[in-house]
C-alpha positions in Angstrom: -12.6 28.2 0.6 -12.6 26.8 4.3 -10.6 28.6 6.8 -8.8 25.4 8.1 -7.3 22.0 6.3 -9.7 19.6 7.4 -8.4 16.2 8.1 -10.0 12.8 8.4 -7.9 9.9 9.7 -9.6 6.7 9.8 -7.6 3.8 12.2 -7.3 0.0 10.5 -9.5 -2.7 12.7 -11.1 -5.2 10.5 -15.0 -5.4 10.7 -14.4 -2.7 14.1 -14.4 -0.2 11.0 -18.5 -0.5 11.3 -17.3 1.9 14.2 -15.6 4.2 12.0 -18.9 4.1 9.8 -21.4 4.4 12.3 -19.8 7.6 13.6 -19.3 9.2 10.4 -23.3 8.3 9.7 -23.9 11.0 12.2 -20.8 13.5 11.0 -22.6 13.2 7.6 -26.1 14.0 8.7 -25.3 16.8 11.7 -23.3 18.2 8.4 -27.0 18.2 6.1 -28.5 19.7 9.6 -26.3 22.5 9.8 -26.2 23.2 6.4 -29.7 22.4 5.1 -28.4 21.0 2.6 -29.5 16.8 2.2 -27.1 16.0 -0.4 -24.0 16.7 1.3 -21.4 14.3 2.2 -18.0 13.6 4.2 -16.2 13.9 0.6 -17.7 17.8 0.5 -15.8 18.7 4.1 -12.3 17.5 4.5 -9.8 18.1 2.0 -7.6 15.6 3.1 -8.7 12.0 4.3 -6.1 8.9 5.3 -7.0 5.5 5.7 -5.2 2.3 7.2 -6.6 -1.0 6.1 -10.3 -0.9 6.8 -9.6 2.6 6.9 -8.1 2.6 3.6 -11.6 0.6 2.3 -13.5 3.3 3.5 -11.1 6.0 2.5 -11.8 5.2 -1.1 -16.0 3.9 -0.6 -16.4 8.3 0.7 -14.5 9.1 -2.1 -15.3 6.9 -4.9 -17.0 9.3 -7.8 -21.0 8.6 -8.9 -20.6 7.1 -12.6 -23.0 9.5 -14.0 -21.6 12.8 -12.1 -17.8 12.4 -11.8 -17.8 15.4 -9.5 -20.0 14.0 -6.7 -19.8 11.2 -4.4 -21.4 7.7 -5.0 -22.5 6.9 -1.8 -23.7 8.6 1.4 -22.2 7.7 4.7 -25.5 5.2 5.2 -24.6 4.0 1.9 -21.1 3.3 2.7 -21.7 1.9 6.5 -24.8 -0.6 4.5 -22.0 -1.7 1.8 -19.2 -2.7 4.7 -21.8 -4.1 7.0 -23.3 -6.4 4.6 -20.5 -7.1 2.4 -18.3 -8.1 5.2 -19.6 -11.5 5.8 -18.2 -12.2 2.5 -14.8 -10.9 2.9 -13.7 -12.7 5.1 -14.2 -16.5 3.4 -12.0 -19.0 5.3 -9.9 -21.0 3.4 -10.4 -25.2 3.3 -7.8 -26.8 5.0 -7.5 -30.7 5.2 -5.5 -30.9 8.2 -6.3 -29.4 11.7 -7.6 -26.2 11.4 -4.8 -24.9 13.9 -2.2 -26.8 11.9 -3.3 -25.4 9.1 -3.3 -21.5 10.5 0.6 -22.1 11.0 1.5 -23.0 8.0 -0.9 -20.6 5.5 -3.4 -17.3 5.5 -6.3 -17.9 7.0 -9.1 -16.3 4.3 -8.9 -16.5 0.9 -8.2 -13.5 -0.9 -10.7 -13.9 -3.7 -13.9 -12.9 -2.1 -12.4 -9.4 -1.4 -11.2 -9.1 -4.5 -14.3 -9.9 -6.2 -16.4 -7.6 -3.8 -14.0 -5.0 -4.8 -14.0 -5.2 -8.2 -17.4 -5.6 -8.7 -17.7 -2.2 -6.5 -15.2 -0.5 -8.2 -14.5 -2.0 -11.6 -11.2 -0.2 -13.3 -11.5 3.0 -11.5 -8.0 4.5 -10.5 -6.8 6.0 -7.7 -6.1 9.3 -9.5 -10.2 9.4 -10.3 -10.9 9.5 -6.6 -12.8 13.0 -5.2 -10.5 14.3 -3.3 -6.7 13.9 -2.1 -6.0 11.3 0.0 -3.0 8.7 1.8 -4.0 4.9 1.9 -1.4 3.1 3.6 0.8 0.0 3.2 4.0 -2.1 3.5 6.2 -3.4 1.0 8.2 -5.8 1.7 10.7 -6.4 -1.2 12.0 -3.1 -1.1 11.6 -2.8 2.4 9.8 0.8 2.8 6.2 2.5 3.7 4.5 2.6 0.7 1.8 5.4 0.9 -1.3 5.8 -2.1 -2.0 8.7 -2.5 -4.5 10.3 -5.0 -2.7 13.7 -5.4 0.4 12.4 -6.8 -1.7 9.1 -8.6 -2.7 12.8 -10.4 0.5 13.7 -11.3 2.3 10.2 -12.0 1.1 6.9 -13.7 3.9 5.9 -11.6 2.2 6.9 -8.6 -1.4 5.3 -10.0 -3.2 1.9 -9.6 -6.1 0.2 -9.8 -8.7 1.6 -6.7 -9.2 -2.5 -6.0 -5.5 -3.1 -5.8 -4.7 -0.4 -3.5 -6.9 -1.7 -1.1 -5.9 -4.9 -1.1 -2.6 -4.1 -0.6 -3.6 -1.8 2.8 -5.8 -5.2 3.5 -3.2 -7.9 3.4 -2.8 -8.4 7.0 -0.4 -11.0 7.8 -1.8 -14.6 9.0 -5.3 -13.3 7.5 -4.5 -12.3 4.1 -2.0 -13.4 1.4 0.5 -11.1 0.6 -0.7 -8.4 -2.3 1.5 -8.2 -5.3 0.1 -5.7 -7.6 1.1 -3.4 -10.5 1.2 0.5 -10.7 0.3 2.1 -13.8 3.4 1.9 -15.6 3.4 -1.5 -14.7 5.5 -1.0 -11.6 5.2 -3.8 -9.7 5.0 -4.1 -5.7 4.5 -6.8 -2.9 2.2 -5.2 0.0 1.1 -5.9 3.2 -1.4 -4.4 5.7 -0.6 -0.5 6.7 -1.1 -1.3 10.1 2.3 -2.7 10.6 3.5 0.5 11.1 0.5 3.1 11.1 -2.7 1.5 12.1 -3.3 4.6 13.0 -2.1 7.4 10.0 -3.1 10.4 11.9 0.6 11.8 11.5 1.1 10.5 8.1 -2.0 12.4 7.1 -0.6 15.6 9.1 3.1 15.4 7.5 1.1 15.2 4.1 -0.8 18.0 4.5 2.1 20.1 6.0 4.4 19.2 3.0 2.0 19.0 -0.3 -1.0 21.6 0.9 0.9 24.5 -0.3 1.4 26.2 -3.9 4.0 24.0 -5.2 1.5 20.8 -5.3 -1.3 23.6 -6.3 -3.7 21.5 -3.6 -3.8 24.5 -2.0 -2.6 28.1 -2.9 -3.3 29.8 0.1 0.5 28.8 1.6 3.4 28.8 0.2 5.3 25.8 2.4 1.7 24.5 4.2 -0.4 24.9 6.6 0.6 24.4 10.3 -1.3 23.0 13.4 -3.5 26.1 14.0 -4.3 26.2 10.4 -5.7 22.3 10.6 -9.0 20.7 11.9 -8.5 17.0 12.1 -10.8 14.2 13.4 -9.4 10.5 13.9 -11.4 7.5 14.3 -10.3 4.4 16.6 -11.5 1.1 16.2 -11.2 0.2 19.4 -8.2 -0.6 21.6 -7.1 -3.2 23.5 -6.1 -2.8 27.3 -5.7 -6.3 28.6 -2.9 -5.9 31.5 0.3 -8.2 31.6 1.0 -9.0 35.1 4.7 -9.0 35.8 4.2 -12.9 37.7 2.6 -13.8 34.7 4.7 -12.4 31.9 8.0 -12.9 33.4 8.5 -16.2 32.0 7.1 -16.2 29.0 8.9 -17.3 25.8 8.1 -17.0 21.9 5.2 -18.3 21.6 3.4 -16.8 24.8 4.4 -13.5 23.7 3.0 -13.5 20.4 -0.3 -12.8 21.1 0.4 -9.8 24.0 2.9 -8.8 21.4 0.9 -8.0 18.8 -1.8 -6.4 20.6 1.1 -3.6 22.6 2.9 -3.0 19.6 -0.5 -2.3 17.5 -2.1 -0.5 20.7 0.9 1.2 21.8 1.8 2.8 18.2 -1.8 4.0 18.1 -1.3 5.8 21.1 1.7 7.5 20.3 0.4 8.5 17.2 -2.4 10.2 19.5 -0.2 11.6 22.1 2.1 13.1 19.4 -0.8 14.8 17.5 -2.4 16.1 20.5 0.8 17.6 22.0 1.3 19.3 18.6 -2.5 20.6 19.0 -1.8 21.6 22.6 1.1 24.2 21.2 -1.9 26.1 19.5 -4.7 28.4 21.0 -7.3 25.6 20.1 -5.9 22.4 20.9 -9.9 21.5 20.5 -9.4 21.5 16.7 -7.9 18.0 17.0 -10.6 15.1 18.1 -9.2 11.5 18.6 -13.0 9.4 18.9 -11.9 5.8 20.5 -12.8 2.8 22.7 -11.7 0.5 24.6 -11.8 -3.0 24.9 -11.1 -5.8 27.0 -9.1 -8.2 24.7 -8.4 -9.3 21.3 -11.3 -11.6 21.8 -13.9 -8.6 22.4 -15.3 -7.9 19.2 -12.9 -9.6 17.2 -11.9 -8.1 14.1 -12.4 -11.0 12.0 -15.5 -12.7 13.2 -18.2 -12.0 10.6 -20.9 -13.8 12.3 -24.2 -11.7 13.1 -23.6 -11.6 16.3 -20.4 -10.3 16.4 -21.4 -7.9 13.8 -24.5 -6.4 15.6 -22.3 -5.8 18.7 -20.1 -3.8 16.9 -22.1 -1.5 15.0 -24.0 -1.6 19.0 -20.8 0.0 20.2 -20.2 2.5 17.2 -23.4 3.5 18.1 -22.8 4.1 22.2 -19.6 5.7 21.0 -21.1 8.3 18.7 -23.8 9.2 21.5 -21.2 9.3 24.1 -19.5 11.7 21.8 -22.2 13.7 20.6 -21.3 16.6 22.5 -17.8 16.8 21.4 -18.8 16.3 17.9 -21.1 18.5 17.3 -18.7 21.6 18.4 -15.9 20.0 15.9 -17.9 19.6 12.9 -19.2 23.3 13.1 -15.0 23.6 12.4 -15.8 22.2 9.3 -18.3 24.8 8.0 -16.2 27.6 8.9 
């Protein structure tokens, strides 16, 4: 067994998780370097992984069991990165709108929900969220009864309550609002819930996925029999993966007079950046309390605006810059990287 819980937290973003993917390209393979070992994968080294929207997606494509070996993984990091790269052009399939297009943005979702759920389904046909690798907390909103709703595969386990469709959960962590219709979808025992995007309130689920580990990874949940009431900070290893975040400033002459609608946009981008951040700041002051405050690694970027590598633009170009930046980002973090994932083999 590995000395530490290892954690994987994986930000929402859109088509910015190519970044996510690109990075964890080069986990994967430093991981077959180390080890000699070419066939292993991010499902083999962290125990517990959490996902927020695109997050959530890629969450379950690391996770998602081979049809003919239920135990292993179906893809390879490469493999997932090639399905969300090339797939993504698809998901995101405006809807046809006879009146002006910004009329029409008012007044309904701007992509049709279909192609995502087609892609989806034809990835993962009826598998269930209890038949995924490994544990793990996909994210959402509901908004009938007003609460976080949280997936999680340990409890899926335990609970047809708790267990859905793998497609439905992720469109449910998907369904940002103004992009995506709301997701109403059906638990096992026919349950049924009306979701919207996790990254509401946890674009990024770094804490979620530390609270989860602290409360179920003990004997009680038998995920992990080494602790009695689970593990603490200096018994964790956790890497979390940005998407990117904006840092376009707000001068005071320019903001002071703003009304609704000029603060919708600057809105949306502090209240989605600055909950990232404190979700950052609150892990790594919890890190800081331990003789390795090291074992925590946020990997992020920044970027100018909304409109820099936006996270809904599937054309080529836009999609080549990305993967461009997930690519600088890893390098630039090569370093850093390479000293946490030797945490992972310990």
């Amino acid at each position: 067994m590995a000395q530490f819980t290892r954690i994987l937290s994986l930000d929402g973003g859109g088509l910015r998780g190519i970044i996510s993917a690109e990075v964890l390209k080069y986990v994967e393979q430093k991981l077959q370097d180390f080890t000699g070992n070419l066939d292993a994968r991010i499902a083999d080294y962290f125990d517990l992984i959490a996902g927020t929207s695109v997050g959530g997606i890629l969450t379950a494509l690391y996770l998602c069991p081979y049809l003919e070996n239920p135990l292993r993984p179906r893809c390879s990091a490469q493999e997932v990165y090639d399905f969300f790269r090339y797939k993504s052009s698809q998901i995101f399939d405006p809807i046809s709108k006879n009146s002006l297009p910004v009329l029409g943005e008012l007044f309904d979702e701007k992509y049709s929900y279909h192609k995502f759920d087609q892609i989806m389904g034809d990835f993962f046909q009826d598998l269930k969220l209890s038949e995924l690798l490994k544990p793990c907390l996909i994210t959402s909103y509901e908004i009938e009864k007003r609460k976080s709703q949280f997936f999680t595969q340990h409890d899926a386990i335990l609970d047809p309550k708790n267990d859905y469709f793998i497609r439905d959960v992720l469109r449910a962590t998907s369904a940002a609002p103004t992009l995506f219709e709301v997701a109403q979808i059906k638990a096992m025992n026919q349950d049924v819930y009306t979701c919207i995007d996790g990254g509401v309130f946890a674009n990024n689920p770094a804490l979620c996925a530390y609270a989860e580990a602290r409360h179920k990874f003990n004997r009680d949940f038998n995920l992990d029999n080494r602790y009695e009431k689970g593990p603490t900070a200096k018994q964790m290893v956790v890497l979390s993966l940005g998407t990117g975040v904006v840092k376009k400033k707000y001068p005071y002459e320019e903001a002071k007079n703003w009304g609704k609608l000029q603060w919708l946009e600057p809105l949306f981008d502090i209240i989605m950046t600055g909950g990232a951040e404190t979700v950052d700041y609150q892990i790594q002051q919890i890190f800081d309390t331990t003789e390795h405050p090291e074992n925590y690694l946020r990997i992020n970027t920044v970027l100018e605006s909304r409109k820099t590598l936006k996270m809904d633009d599937s054309s080529e170009a836009n999609l080549n810059e990305i993967a461009k930046l997930g690519q600088q980002l890893t390098e630039e973090n090569r370093q850093q990287l390479d000293q946490w994932i030797q945490l992972l083999l310990l």
